[in-house]
C-alpha positions as CSV (number, residue, x, y, z in Angstrom):
1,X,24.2,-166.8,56.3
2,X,21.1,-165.5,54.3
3,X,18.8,-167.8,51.9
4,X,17.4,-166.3,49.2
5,X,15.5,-166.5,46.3
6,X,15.7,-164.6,43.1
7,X,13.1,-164.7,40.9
8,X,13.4,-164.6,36.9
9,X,10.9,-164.6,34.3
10,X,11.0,-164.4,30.5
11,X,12.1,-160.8,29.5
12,X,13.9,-160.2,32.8
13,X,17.3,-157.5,32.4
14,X,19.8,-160.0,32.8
15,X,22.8,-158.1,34.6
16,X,20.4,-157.5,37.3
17,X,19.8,-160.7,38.0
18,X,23.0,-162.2,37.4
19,X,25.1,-159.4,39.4
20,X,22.9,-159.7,41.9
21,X,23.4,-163.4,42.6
22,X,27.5,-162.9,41.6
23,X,27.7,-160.1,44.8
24,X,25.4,-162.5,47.0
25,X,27.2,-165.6,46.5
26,X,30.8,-163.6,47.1
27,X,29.3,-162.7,50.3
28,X,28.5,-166.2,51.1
29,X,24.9,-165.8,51.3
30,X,22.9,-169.1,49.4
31,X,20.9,-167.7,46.4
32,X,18.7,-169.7,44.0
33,X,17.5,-169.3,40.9
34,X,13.8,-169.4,40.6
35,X,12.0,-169.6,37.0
36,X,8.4,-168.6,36.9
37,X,8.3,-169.8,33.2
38,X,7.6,-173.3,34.1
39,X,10.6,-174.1,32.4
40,X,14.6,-173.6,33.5
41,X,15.3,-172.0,30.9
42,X,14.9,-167.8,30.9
43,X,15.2,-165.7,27.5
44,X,16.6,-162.2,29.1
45,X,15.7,-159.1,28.0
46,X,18.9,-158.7,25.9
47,X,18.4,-162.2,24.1
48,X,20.5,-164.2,26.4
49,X,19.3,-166.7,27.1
50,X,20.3,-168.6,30.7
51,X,19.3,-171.1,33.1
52,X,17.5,-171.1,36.7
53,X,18.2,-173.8,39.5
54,X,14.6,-174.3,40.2
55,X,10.8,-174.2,39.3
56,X,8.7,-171.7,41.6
57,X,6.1,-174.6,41.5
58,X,8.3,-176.9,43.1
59,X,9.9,-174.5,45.6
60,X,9.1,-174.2,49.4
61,X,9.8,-170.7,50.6
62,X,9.5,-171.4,54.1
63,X,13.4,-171.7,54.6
64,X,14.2,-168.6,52.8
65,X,14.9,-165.1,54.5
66,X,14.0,-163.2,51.5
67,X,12.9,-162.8,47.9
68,X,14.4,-161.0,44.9
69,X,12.9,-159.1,41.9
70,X,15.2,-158.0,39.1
71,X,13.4,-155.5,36.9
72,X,13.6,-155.4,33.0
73,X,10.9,-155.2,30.3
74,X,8.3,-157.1,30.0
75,X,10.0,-159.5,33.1
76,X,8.6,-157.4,35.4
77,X,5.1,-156.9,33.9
78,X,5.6,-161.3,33.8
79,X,6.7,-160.7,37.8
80,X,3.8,-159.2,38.5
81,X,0.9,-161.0,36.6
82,X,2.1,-164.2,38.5
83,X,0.0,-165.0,41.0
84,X,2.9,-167.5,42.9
85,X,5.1,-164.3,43.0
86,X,2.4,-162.1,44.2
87,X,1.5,-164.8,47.1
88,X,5.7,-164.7,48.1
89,X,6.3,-160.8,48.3
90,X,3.1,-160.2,50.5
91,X,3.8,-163.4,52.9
92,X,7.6,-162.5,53.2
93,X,6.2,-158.8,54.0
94,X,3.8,-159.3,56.5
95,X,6.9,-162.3,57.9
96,X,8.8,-159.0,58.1
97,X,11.3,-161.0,55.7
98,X,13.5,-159.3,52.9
99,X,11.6,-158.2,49.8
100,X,14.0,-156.8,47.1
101,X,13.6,-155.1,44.1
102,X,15.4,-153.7,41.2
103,X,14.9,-151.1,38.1
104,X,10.8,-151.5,37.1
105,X,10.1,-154.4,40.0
106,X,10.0,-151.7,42.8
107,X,6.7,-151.1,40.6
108,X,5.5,-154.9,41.8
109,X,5.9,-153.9,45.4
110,X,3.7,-150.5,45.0
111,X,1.6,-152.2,43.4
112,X,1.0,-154.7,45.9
113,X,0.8,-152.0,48.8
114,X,4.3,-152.8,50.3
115,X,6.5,-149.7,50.0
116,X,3.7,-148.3,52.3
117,X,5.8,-145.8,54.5
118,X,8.8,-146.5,53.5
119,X,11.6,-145.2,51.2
120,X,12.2,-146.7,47.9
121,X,14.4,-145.8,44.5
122,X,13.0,-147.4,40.8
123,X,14.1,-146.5,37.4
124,X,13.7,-143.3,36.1
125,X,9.5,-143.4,35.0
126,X,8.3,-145.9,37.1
127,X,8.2,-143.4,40.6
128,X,4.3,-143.1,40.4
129,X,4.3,-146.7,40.5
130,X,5.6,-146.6,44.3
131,X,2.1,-146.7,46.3
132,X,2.5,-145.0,49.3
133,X,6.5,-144.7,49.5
134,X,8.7,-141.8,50.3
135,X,10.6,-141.5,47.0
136,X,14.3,-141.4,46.9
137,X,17.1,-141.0,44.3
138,X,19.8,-142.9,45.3
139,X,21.4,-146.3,43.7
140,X,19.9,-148.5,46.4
141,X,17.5,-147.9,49.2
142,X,17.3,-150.0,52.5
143,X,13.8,-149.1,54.4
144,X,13.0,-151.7,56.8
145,X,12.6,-155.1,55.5
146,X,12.8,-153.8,51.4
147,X,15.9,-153.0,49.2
148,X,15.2,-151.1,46.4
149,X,17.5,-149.9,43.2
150,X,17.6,-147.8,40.5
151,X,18.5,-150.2,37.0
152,X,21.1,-152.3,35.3
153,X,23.8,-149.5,36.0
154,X,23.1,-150.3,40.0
155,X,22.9,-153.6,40.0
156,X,26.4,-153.8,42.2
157,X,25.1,-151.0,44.6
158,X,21.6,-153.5,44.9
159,X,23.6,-156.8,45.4
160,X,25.9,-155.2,48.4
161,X,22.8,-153.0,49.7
162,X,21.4,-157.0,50.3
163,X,24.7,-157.9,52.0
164,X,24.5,-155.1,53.8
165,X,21.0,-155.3,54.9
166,X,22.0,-159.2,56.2
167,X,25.4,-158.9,57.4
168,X,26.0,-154.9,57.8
169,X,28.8,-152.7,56.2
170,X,32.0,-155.1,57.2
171,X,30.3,-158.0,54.9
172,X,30.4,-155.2,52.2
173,X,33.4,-153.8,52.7
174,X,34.9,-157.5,52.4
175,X,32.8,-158.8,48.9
176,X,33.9,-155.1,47.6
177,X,37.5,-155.7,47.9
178,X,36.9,-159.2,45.5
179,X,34.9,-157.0,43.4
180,X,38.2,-154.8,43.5
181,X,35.6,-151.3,44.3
């Protein structure tokens, strides 16, 4: 099964994240928490506050098969001015590993030139933002190694679209009947 990492900062839309991990783990897959705050503890974009599993600084990527952006304001501006996140999303594109994105954190990958030729979805604003994609509409968006979704509304369609990509549409159609969709 898949290993992932999701990555959270301060100001990051919670339901993203947390759905996200919820349809992972039904599927199986091992997904951790990772703070970039420096600290466990993340402070949502809603005010809810929650807590991460691990530290980015104390985290070896080497053993996971892909990465994890939930979007949200300002958690994705916080996404991408961090340098340790920047470093993970490029190595784990050129590794041809996963690179996921949700809502505004689509935005991170086009800014960091790795929706290049492929499709992608964001939320509703942030298309110009997709350097070099082919810009589509739908709830989620698999295009080679990336995953892509629209917002907090498709945070379900993201989560199985990452099953999906991993463990094709049986896995889905399996963690869909738990999620009673």
């Amino acid at each position: 099964m898949a290993k992932l990492a999701i990555f959270l900062a301060d100001g990051c839309e919670e339901v993203e994240a947390l759905a996200t991990v919820d349809v992972c783990r039904r599927a199986k897959f091992e997904i951790d928490l990772i703070s970039i705050t420096g600290s466990l503890e993340i402070h949502g974009s809603r005010g809810i506050v929650f807590m991460a599993e691990k530290l980015i600084e104390d985290t070896d990527f080497s053993a996971y098969d892909g990465v994890i952006l939930p979007g949200g304001m300002p958690g994705t501006t916080n996404l991408g001015a961090c340098d340790a996140v920047v470093k993970q999303i490029k190595e784990f594109n050129a590794a041809d590993k996963l690179v996921a994105a949700i809502c505004a954190a689509p935005s991170v990958l086009g800014d960091n030139d790795i929706l290049v030729g492929k499709d992608a979805t964001c939320h509703p604003g942030f298309e110009e933002r997709l350097k070099g994609a082919n810009v589509k509409f739908d709830n989620a968006v698999i295009s080679k190694n990336t995953v892509t979704s629209r917002g907090m509304g498709t945070a379900v369609d993201f989560g199985l679209a990452i099953v999906k990509y991993f463990e094709g549409q049986e896995a889905v159609d399996k963690v869909k009947v738990g999620l009673a969709i």
